[in-house]
N, C-alpha and C positions, 0 to 999 in steps of 0.2 A: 329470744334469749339464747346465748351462746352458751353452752356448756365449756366446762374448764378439760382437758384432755387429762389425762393424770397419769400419763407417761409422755406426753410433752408439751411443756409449757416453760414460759418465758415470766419469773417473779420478780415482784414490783421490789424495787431498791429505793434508796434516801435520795439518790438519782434519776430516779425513772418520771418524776414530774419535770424535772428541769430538764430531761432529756424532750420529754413533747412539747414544752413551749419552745424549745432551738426551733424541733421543724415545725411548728406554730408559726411562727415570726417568722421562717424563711418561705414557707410559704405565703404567708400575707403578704414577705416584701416582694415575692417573683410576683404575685397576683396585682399588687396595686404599688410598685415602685414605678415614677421617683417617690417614695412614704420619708415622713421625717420620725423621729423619737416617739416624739406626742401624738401623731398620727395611731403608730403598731398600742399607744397606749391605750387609745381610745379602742381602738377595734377589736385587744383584747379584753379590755375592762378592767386594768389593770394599772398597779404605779409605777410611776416613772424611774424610778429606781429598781427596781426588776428588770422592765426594759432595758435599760442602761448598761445593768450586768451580762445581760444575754449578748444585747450585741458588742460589745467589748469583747467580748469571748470568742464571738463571731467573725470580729474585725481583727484580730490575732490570730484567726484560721486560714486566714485568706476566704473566704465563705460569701462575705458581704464587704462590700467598700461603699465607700462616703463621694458623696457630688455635689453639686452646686450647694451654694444654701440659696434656700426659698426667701419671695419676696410676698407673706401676707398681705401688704399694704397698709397694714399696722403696727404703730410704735411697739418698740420690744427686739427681744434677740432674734434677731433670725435664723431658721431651724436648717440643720443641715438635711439634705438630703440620701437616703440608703438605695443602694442597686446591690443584687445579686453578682458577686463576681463573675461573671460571666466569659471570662477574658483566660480564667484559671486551666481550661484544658478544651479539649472537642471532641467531637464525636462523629462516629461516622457509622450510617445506616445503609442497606441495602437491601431492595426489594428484588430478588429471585421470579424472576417467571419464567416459561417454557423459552420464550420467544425471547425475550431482553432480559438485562441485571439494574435496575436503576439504582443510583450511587447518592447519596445528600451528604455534607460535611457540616456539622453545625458547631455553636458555642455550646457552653456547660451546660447552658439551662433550654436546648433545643431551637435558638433563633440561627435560621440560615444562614450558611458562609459562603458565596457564588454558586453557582450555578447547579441546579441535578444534573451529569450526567449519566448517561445509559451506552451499553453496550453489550455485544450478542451473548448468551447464557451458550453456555458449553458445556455438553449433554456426558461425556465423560468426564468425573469424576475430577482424574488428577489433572486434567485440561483445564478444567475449571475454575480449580487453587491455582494454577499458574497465575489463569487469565486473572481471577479475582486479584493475587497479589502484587501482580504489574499494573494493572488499572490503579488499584490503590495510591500505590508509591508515586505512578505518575499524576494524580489530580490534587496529592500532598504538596509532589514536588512544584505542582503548577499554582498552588496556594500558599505555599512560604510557610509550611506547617510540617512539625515534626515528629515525628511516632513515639518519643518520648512526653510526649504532653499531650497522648490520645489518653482518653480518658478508657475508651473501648470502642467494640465494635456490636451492634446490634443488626444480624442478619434472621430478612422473614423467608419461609419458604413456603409454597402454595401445597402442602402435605402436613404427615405428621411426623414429630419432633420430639424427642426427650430432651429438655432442655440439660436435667441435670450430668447424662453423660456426653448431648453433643449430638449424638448418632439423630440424621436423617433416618428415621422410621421408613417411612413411604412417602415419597411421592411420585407418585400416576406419571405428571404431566413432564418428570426428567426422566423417567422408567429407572428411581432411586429406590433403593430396597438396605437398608441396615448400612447406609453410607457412614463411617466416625466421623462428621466431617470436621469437627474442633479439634482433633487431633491431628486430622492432615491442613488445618493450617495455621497451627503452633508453629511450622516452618517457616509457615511466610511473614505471619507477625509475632514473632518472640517475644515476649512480655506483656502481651495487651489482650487485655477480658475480652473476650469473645461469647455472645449471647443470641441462640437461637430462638425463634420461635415461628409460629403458625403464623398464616394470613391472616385470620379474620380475629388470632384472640391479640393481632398486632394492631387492625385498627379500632380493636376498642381499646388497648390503651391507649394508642392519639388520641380519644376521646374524654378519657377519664384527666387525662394531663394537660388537656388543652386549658388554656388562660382567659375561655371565651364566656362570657356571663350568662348564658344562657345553659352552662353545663351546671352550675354550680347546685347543689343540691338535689341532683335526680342520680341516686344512684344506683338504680335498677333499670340497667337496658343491655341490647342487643347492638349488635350490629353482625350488619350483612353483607360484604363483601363477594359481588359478581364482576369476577373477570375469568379466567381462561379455563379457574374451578369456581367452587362457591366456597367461603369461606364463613364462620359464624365466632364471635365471639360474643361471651356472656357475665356481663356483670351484675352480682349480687352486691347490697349496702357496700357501692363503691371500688369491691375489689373483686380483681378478673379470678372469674373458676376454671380453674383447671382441672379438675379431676384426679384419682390415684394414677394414673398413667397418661396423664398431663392431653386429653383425648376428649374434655368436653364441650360438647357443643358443638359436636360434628352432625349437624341439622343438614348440610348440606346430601349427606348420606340416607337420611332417610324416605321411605320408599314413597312415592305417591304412585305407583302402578307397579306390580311383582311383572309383570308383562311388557314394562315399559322398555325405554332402550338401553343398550347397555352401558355402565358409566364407566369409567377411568379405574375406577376403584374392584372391576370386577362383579359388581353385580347389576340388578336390573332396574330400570325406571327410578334412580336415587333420581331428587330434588335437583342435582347438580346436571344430573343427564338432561335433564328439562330446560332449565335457565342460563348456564353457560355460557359464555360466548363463542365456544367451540360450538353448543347445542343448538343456537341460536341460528348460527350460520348455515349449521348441519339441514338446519327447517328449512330454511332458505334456497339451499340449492339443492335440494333433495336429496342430498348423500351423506356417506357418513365423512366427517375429517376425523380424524383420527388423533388421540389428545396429543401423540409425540411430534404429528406434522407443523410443522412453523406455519403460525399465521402470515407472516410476511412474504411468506414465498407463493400462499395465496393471489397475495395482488389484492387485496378485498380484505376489510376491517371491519369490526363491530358500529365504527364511526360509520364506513360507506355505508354501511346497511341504513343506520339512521339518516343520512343525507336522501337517498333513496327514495325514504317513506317521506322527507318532508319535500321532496320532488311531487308525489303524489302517485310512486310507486305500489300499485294494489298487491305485489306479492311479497314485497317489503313488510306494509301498513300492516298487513295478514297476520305474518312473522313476527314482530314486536308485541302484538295484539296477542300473539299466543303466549309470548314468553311473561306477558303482565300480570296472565291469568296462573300461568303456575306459578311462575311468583308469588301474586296474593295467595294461593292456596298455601304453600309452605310457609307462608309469613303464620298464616291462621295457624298452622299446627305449633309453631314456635311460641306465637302470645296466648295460643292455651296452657302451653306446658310451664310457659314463665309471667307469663300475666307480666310485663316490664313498663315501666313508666316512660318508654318511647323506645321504638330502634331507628338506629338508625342507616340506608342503605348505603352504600358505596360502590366504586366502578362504572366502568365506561356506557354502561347501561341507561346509569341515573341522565346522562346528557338529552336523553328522550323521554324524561319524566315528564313533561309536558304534554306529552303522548300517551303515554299509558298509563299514568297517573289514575284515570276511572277507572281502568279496565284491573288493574291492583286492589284499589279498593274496593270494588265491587267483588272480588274473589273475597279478600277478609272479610268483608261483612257476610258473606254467605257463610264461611265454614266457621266461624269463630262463636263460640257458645253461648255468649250473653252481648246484647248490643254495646255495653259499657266496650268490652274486649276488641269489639268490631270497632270501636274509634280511638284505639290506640293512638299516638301520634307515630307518626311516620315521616321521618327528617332525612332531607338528602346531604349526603357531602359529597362533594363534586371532587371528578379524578385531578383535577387541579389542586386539591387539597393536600393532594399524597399521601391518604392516611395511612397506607403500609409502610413509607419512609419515617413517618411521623411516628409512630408505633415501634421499629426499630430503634428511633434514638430513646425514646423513651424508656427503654428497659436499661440504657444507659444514666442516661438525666436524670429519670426519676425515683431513684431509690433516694438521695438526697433529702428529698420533699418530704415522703412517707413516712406515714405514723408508725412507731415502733411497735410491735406486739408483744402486749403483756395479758399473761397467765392465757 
């Protein structure tokens, strides 16, 4: 049960039902469009003249447009068909890492528009806004798209973040410390929302917003983001927690050894110091890298390392074997603390789940408190998936969807 807050709350108006069946119906039709009238009627359970009102009202917004009419195969009218306007503006996402920027341009409701590109992250500051707002302008200019029909921009960063004033908090892995960066690049894009957030509470929203049947009704999970840091994001009944200073769910930081090595973050043996891909590699060739050294100038990736082990490399296989095991242990401290009806992992890691797969769950079943806990499910999304791009547009795209909050 929610308690009502009674210095801020949101009260219910003679509008507030016809306001949730809009995003009722607009969600059904992103989820199961092409849908006709009778279709949104049936799934609501509701008459066809309600219907009829909403999207009228809908199709006067530009919101929703009409397509084909459907061929039942049976005498009668045939029904027209509804789509999400999609066509109405776009979005552009960007995932931040030490090493690369990767760029995605999508339609309203999140479907890809050519290609991701990526190019080198530039560790100061104003260099940075240059590079971001020349890269921009040119993958617009190269797609026949205009800044006035951006809807916004949704940038992740492997740190922490306030969204609501902007300012890069921390992060480690750029050696950013209280950066404003929304306000140095109001320059570059004048006019267009700009919205930050974390890694890992980015790809739980890819998650929550994805149109994939298998998401629909689990809305208590995790997800785990291993790449150059760790990243955690945590949703409770469907909606991402943030915390009072927008900081939960930073699992990645906590300690599995006070003794252990040192992390990014400044102190000892975090979770992240352990499974990293910096960390990972660090096992590997017995040194430390250093979170600000460019993986690329390595010569040698997370990928190589796994090609390696499936060479039949023993100080590879060793290496992953280790990282599977702290893995599963901080998974265990995570599904005690949140008991979630699955997480799920992400990063270039997961390409050697086939590999560590036992050696993960063999850690959670050992430290996790009751056997139910120890068989969590445990779902991969693969770095193909992009879920930190995916999660960028999304704080775009999906405000649209989302149920209004009343009282």
């Amino acid at each position: 049960m929610r308690n009502i807050n009674p210095k801020n709350f949101t009260k219910a108006t003679r509008g507030t039902s016809r306001e949730i069946n809009r995003q009722i119906i607009l969600t059904l039709i992103r989820t199961h469009q092409p849908v006709s009238r009778a279709d949104l009627s049936r799934l609501m359970e509701t008459n066809r003249a309600s219907i009829t009102s909403l999207i009228n009202e809908l199709l006067n917004e530009n919101l929703v447009r009409e397509g084909a009419k459907g061929d039942l195969g049976v005498p009668g009218r045939k029904p027209t068909f509804l789509y999400i306007n999609s066509e109405k503006g776009f979005a552009i996402g960007l995932d931040v890492r030490s090493t690369r920027t990767l760029m995605m341009i999508t339609d309203s409701i999140g479907t890809q528009i050519g290609e991701i590109v990526s190019f080198p992250t530039k560790f100061d500051p104003r260099d940075f806004v240059a590079s971001l707002g020349h890269q921009v302008r040119n993958e617009l200019n190269n797609a026949g798209l205009e800044f006035k029909s951006c809807d916004g921009i949704g940038i992740v960063f492997p740190g922490m973040v306030d969204r609501e004033s902007g300012i890069v908090i921390n992060a480690p892995k750029l050696g950013w410390k209280r950066i404003p960066l929304i306000e140095m690049l109001k320059s570059e894009f004048k006019g267009v929302a700009i919205h930050l957030e974390n890694s890992g509470r980015a790809c739980a929203l890819s998650q929550i917003w994805s149109t994939r049947k298998h998401t629909y009704g689990q809305n208590d999970s995790v997800f785990v983001s291993v790449s150059d840091g760790v990243g955690v994001g945590v949703v409770v009944n469907g909606e991402l927690v943030r915390g009072k200073h927008n900081t939960a769910g930073e699992f990645g930081h906590i300690p599995l050894s006070i003794d252990g090595p040192k992390c990014s973050c400044g102190a000892q043996g975090c979770w992240e110091a352990y499974i990293s891909n910096i960390a990972t590699l660090s096992r590997y060739f017995g040194r430390n890298i250093s979170p600000l050294d460019s993986i690329e100038h390595t010569e040698f990736t997370i990928e190589d390392l796994i090609d390696r082990a499936r060479g039949g490399d023993s100080k590879a296989i060793t290496t992953l074997n280790s990282t599977a095991r702290y893995l599963g242990l901080g998974l265990a401290s995570v599904i005690n603390a949140l008991d979630p009806t699955f997480v799920d992992i992400g990063g270039e890691i997961t390409e050697a789940w086939d590999l560590i797969e036992p050696f993960v769950r063999e850690a959670v079943m050992e430290r996790t408190l009751t056997r139910e806990l120890g068989r969590t499910t445990i779902r991969i999304v693969p770095a193909a998936e992009h879920p930190r791009l995916r999660g960028a547009v999304a704080m775009i795209t999906a405000p649209a969807f989302a149920a209004p909050k009343v009282a």
